[in-house]
C-alpha positions in Angstrom: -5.4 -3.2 19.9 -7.0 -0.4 18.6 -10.9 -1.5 17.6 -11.3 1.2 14.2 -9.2 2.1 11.2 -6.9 4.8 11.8 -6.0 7.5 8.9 -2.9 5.7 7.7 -4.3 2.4 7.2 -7.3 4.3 5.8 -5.6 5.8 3.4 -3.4 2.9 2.0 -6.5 1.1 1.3 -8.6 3.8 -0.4 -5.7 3.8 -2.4 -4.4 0.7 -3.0 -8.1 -1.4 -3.7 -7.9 0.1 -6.7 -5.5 -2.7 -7.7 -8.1 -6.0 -8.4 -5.6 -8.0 -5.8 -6.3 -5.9 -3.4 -9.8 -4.7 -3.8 -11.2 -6.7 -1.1 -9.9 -5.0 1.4 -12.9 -2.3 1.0 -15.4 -4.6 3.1 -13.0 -6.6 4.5 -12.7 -6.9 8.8 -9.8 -4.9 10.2 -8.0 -8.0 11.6 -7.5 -8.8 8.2 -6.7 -4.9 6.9 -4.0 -4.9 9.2 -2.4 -8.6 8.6 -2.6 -7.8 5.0 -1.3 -3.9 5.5 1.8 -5.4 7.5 2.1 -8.5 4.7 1.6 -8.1 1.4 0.8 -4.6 1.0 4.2 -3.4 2.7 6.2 -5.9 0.4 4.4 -4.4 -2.2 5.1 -0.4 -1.0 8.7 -1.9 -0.8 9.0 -3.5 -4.3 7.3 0.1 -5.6 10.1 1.9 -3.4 12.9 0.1 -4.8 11.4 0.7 -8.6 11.2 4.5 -8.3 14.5 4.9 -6.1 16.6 2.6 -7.1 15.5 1.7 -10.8 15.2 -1.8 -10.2 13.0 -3.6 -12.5 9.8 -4.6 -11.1 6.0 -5.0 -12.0 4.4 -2.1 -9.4 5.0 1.1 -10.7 3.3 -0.3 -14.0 0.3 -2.0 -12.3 -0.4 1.0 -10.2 -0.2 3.4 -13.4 -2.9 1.0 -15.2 -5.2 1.2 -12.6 -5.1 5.2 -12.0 -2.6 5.4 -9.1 -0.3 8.0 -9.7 3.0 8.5 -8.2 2.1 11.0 -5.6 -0.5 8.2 -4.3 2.2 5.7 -4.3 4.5 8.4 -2.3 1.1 8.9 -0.1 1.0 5.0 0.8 4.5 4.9 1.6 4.2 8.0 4.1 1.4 6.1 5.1 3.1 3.4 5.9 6.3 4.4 7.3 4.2 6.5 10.1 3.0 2.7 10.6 6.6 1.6 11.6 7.5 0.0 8.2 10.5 0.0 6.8 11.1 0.8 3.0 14.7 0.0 2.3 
């Protein structure tokens, strides 16, 4: 396993610590990043998916708007995430 932060996971969590449940993350230890990356942050990047694709009502696209993340961010983490080997269907 890699010992250092690649770009991707970089970039999800510049963005996404913005949120207060996820602001942690800055100074957390990458073990952690990457359980919570693969965890909660991709069901999150899914729920946000599904909210701007599909229209399904959810709380994401909201709580990322309130905190300053705009939609090409969101698109961002997704890329972000998908060249990480997660699926957003």
């Amino acid at each position: 396993m890699e010992s250092e932060i690649n770009a991707d996971e970089a970039e999800i969590i510049r963005i996404i610590s913005s949120l207060p449940e996820f602001s942690w993350l800055i100074t957390a230890e990458l073990a952690k990043i990457r359980h919570e990356i693969r965890g909660k942050i991709a069901k999150t990047l899914h729920e946000y998916y599904l909210e701007n694709t599909r229209n399904e009502k959810g709380v994401w696209t909201a709580k990322f708007a309130s905190v300053g993340i705009s939609e090409d961010d969101g698109k961002t983490m997704i890329s972000c995430a998908r060249r990480l080997g997660m699926e957003m269907f």
